[in-house]
N, C-alpha and C positions, 0 to 999 in steps of 0.2 A: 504493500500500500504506500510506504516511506518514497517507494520508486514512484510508482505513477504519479504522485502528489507533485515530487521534485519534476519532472517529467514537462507533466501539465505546468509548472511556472516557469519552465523556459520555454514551453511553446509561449503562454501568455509576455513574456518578457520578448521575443521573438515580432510579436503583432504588435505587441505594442511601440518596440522602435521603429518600426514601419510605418506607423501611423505618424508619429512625431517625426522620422527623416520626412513624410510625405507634406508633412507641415514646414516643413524647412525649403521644400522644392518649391512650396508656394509662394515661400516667399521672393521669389527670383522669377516668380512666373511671368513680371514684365519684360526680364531679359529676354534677346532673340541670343539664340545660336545656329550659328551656319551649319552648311554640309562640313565644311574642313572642320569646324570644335569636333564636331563625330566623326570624321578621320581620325583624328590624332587622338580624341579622348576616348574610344570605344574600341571594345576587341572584337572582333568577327572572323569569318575563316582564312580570310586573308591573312591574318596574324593568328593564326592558332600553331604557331611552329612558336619552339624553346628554346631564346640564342644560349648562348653555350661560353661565345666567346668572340671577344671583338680583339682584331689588332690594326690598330691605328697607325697608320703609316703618314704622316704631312712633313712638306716643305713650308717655310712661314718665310712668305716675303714682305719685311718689313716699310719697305721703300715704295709699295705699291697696295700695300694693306691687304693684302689677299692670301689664300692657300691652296695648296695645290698637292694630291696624292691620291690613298686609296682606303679605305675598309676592309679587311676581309673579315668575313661574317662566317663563324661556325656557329650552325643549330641545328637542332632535332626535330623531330614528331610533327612533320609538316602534314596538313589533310589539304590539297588542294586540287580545285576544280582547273583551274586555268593559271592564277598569277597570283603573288606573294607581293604585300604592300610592305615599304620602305617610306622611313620618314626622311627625308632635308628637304631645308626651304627652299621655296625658288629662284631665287637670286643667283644657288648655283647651277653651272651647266654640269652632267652627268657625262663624262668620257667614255665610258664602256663599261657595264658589267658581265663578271666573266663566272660560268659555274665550273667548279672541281671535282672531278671524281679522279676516282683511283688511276683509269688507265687513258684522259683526256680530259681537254678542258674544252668550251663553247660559250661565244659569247652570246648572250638572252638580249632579246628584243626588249624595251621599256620605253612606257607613257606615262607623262606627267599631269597632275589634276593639282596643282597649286602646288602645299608645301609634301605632295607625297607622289611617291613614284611606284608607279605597280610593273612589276618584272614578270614578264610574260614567260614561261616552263612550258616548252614544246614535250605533245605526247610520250616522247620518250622516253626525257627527261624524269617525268611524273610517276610512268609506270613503273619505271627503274628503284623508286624515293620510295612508292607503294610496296614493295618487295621489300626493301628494306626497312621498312617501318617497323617491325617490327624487332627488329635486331637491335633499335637504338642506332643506326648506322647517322654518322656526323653527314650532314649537310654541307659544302660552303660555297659562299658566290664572293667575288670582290668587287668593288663600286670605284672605281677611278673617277673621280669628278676636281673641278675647280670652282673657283671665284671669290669672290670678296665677304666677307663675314659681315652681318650685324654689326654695327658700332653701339655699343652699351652707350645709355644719354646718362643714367641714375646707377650704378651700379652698385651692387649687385640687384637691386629689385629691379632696376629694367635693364635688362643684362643684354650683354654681347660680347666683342672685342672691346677692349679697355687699350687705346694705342698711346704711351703717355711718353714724358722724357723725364730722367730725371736731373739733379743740377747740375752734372757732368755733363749733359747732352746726351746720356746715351738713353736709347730704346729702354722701354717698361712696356711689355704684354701682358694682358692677363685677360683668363677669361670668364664669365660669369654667366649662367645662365638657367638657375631654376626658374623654375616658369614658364620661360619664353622657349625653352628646351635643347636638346643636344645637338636636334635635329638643325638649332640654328647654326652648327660648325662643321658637324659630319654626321653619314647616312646612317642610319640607325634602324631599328626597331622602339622607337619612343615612347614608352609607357613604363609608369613606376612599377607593374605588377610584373615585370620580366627584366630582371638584372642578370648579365652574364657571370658565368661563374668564375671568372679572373678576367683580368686587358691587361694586352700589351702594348703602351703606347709609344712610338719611335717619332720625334720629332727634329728636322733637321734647322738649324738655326744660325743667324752669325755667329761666327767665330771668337769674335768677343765678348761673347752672352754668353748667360748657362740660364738653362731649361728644367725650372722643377713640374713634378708631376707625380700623380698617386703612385701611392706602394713604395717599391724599392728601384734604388738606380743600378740598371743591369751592367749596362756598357756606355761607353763616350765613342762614339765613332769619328775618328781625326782624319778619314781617308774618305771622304764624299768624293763624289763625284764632282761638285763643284768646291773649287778649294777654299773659298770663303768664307763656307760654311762647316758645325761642326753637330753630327750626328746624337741627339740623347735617348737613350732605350731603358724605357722603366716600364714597370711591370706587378700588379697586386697578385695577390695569395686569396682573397677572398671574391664575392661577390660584390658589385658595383652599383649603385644606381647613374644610368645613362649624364646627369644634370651636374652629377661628384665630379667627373671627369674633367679635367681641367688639364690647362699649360698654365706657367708664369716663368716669362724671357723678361729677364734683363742682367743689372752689374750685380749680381746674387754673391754672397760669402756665408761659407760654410763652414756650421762648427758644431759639435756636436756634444749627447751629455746620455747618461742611463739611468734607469729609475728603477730602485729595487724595492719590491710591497713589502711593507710592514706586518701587515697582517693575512695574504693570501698565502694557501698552501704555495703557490709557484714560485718559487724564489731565481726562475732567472728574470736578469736584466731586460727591463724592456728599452730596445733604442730608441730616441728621441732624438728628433733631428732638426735645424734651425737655419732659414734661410733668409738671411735680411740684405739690404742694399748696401752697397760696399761705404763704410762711412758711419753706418749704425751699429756696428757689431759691439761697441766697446761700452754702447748702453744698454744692447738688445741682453748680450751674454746672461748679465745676474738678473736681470730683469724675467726673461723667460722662465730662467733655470728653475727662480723661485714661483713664479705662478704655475707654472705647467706641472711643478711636482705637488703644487696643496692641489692642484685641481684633481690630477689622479690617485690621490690620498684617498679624496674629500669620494670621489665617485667609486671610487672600490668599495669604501663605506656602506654606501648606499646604492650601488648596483650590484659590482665584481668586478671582476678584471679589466683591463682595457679590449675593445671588442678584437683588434686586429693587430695581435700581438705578431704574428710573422713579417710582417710589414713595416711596424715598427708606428710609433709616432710622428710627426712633422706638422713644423710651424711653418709660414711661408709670407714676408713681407707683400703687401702689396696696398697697392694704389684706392684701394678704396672699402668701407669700415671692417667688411669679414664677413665669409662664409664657409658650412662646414663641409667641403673637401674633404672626403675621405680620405685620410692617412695625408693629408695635405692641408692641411686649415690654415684658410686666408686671414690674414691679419692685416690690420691699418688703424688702428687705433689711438697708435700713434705715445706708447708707452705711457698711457693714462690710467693712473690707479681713481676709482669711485672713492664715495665719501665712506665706502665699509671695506675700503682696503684692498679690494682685487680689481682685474682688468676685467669687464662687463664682456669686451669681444671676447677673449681668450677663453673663458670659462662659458660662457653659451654656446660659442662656436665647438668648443669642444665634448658640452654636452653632448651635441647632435652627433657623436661617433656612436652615442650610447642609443638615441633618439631619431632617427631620421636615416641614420647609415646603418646600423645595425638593425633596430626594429623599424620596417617603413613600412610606408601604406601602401595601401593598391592603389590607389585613385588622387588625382589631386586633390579628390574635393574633401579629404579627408588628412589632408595635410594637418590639422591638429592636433593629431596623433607625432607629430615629428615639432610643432611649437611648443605645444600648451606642457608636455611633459619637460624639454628640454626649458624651456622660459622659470618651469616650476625647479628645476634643477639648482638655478641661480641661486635660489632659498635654503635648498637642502644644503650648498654647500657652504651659504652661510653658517646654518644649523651645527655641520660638523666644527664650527673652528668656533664660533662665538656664541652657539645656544640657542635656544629655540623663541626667546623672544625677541632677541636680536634681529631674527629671521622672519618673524612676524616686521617687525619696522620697515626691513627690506620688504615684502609683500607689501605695505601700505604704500611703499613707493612704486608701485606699480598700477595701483589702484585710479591714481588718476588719469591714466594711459587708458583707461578704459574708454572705446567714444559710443557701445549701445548704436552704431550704423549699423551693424547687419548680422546674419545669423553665421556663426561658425565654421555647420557644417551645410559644405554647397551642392551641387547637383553632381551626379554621377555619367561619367561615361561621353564630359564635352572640354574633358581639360580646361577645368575652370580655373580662373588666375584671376580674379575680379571680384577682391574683397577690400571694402569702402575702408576699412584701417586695421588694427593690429588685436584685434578681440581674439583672434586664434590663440596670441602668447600670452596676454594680461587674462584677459576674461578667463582663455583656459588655467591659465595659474592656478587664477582665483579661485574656481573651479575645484581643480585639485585637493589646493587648498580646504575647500568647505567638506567637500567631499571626508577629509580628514578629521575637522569636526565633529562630522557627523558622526564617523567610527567612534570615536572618542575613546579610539585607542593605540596610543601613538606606535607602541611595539609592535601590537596586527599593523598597523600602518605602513611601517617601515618594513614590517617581512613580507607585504602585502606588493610593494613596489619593485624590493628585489625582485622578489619571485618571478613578478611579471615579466620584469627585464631577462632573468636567467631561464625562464621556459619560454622566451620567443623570441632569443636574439638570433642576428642573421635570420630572419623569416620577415614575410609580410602579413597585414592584421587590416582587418578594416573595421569603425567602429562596433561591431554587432558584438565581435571577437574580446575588445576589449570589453567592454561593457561587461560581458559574460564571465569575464576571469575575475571583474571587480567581487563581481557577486558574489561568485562560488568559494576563491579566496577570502572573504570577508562574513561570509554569510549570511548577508545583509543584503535584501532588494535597494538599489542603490539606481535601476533606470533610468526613472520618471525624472532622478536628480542631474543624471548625466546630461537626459533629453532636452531639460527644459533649459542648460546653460548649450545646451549645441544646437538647439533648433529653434529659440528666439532671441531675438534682438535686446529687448530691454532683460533686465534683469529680476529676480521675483522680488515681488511687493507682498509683503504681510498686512492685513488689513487687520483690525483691531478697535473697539469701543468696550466703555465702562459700565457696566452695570449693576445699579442698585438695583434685589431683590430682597425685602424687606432690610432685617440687618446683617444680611449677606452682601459682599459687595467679586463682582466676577469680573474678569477681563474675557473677551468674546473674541474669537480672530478666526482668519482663515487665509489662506493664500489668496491673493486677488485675479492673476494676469491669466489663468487658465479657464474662466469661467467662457468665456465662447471657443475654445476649442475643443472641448469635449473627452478632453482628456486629463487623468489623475496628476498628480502632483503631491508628492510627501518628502516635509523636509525637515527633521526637526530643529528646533534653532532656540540659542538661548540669549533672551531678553531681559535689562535691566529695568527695574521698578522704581520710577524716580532719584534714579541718580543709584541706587543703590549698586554695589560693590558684588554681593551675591545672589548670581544669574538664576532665573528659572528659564527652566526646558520646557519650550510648547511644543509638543506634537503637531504640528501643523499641519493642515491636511488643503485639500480647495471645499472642505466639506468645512461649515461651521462648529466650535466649537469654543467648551465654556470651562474655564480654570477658577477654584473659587479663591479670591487671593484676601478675603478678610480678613487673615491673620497675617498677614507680609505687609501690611499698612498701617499707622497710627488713624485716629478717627480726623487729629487734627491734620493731614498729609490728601485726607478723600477730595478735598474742596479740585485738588488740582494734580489729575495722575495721567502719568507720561510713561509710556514704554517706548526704550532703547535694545535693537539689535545690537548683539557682540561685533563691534567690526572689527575685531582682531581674530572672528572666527570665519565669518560668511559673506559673503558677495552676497549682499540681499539688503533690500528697504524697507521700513515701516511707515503706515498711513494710517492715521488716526481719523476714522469715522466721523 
């Protein structure tokens, strides 16, 4: 009976995010999306194949701002009728792609429909791929294309090429591009729900530049073909998402340092790697050393290990404030410590190893699962170095970042990039935050997040997923509380009046914002009684309800009674009737 009971409340847990994501897609219902958001955002048979593995071959002409090379594309489990869709924009021209097997190669016909290219698989080809389907047998095509990249306006949020100089004159490249996607630099397969299982990226560049990039540095190649230029070949150990994938050319100096855990069973050296512009190294050194080792302290803590330990860590200067680059994290910061003592880039950017590189989502629209946890991160590791109220303070500095423009989570399946400001990182904090409250139990809390993080790293999750582990980890119906910070706009309002009932005196409330959507809302929350110091718990519901408080009041205090939410606990407002 225990079973089907349990059973029955994840199906109802199940409808009922359905209902609330549905309320969330309403609210975008005045958006239009084109055919191309449904290219690039939705999976169909076209894309029903596994890339496996990207190696990145470019030449990077600085002098003419373009690029120029290849892809080659290994994947699996292709089902196709006719042609296999490819993402890059249109700006570039496509050279020839060429398919691989064992005992020849053929180059495939291809037609362009804006930013996607469908590569046409003659019969043979297909029936060949159909036979081996089942063997797992590797796929590959390569894509020779050129032209001119994107130029990022705002970077990293409106991303592209970044072509800068710096005060020597010399070249600064860098590239940026979540959101706007991978597909803005090379052909790809462009969707967060298929990350290859390692890249190899080889980039050739002036000769007086050096070229960082994810993972590890394999080789320098000094024997180009053109003598100008000098060959860089790096290369990850794990899975990628396509947008991580980055270059940064310019006067780069390199120095390096290792971090051994204090508290994990692994006691080897993790390497740490630090790449600043020549001229900075003699601030960057102790600067780094010391942020970068409380940051992987502070998050072994409160997650475990660092996710991509074969690869090692790395820092990487650039030109504008940071993003997280897997096993590359952009920095520009500009070696500024906040008013609570650490570097704000360094320690969110680096979150997101834990956040976004390791646990990611399937979907754009669900990128809050890669903010809201990493933004919450900045807190925890407040928490570890200075306490937990400390860490409330930081939290309040967040809070007014909040702008209430728009809902969270966004529509599925059109690569949505078009949210009115930053309620994914604060609001979801908050979120978190309350969420924690509500446990009101800091120890389930904390074994409650690791866990999450250690049963789904390296893997992808889309809201339903998480929701579900909150639960089940906690034990605690926790949806309606999820739903209601990720599928509206404002934030919940407690409504509340006083009531004389002879010489009884009640306080009345109920959650306000949910009454025309038709759906529940439970959140309990503790409020102060005129000023008073010790909180009462209202169960809150959107149902009315009555607390009888005539013993928590003087007779002389009745004339004039105010209740206060905790705002060191909850993202939530009170409305007095």
């Amino acid at each position: 009976m225990k079973k089907i009971i349990y059973l029955l409340s994840i199906s109802i847990i199940a409808i009922l995010f359905v209902l609330q994501s549905n309320l969330a897609y309403s609210q975008h219902a005045k958006m239009q999306f084109s055919h191309q958001d449904s290219l690039r955002g939705a999976l169909r048979k076209e894309r029903a194949y596994d890339v496996k593995y990207y190696d990145l071959n470019l030449k990077i002409d600085i002098e003419n701002q373009s690029i120029s090379g290849y892809n080659k594309i290994t994947f699996q489990n292709i089902d196709l009728d006719s042609v296999l869709q490819l993402d890059l924009f249109e700006n570039f021209e496509i050279d020839s792609i060429i398919y691989h097997n064992q005992s020849s190669t053929q180059t495939l016909q291809n037609r362009r429909e804006g930013n996607v290219i469908w590569v046409e698989f003659p019969a043979k080809i297909r029936n060949n791929i159909k036979i081996s389907k089942e063997n797992k047998t590797n796929e590959i095509i390569s894509v020779f294309y050129h032209g001119k990249p994107q130029n990022a306006v705002n970077p990293p949020w409106d991303g592209g090429f970044t072509w800068e100089k710096i005060a020597n004159e010399k070249p600064w490249i860098t590239v940026s591009c979540q959101g706007l996607g991978a597909s803005s630099w090379f052909p790809l397969k462009d969707h967060l729900s298929d990350e290859p299982d390692s890249v190899r990226m080889y980039f050739e560049v002036p000769k007086d530049l050096f070229c960082v990039s994810n993972g590890d540095l394999i080789f320098i190649n000094k024997n180009t073909i053109d003598k100008n230029y000098v060959g860089y070949e790096w290369k990850t150990s794990y899975p990628i998402s396509s947008y991580n994938m980055t270059l940064n050319i310019g006067d780069y100096v390199h120095f390096e340092d290792k971090f051994i855990s204090k508290k994990s069973k692994n006691k080897e050296a993790l390497k740490l790697d630090y790449y600043v512009i020549k001229g900075n190294e003699k601030e960057a050194k102790p600067y780094f050393e010391d942020q970068v080792k409380k940051m992987l302290e502070a998050f072994e803590w409160c997650f475990g290990n660092y996710p991509f330990e074969k690869d090692g860590y790395a820092l990487v200067e650039t030109p504008y404030w940071g993003m997280e680059h897997q096993s590359c994290v952009a920095y520009g910061n500009h070696y500024n410590l906040n008013s609570f003592g650490f570097d704000f880039i360094i320690i969110h950017e680096s979150g997101h190893e834990f956040f976004g590189n390791s646990i990611s989502a399937n979907d754009n629209a669900e990128l809050w699962i890669h903010e809201s946890f990493t933004t919450y991160s900045e807190a925890l590791f407040v928490e570890y170095f200075q306490g937990k109220e400390k860490a409330i303070d930081y939290l309040l500095t967040q809070k007014p970042k909040i702008m209430n423009k728009d809902v969270i989570l966004a529509p599925l399946d059109v690569n949505y990039n078009n949210w009115l400001g930053s309620d994914m990182y604060y609001k979801g904090s908050w979120m978190l935050h309350s969420l924690r409250s509500v446990i009101a139990d800091d120890d389930l809390w904390f074994a409650t997040v690791k866990d999450f993080y250690q049963k789904n790293k390296h893997s992808h999750l889309n809201t339903k997923q998480v929701i579900e582990f909150f639960n089940q980890r906690t034990n605690k119906n926790l949806t309606s509380i999820f739903n209601f910070y990720l599928t509206n706009k404002e934030i919940p309002v407690l409504e509340y009046e006083i009531l004389e009932e002879g010489n009884k005196l009640f306080v009345s409330y109920k959650w306000k914002n949910n009454e025309d959507k038709n759906t529940d809302f439970e959140m309990p929350v503790e409020v102060f009684l005129n000023g008073n110091n010790k909180g009462l718990i209202l169960n809150a519901t959107t149902a009315i309800q009555k607390l009888d408080i005539s013993n928590k009041i003087s007779k002389k205090d009745r004339k004039k009674i105010e209740l206060e939410i905790n705002k060191r606990k909850y993202l939530a407002t009170i409305l007095k009737k």
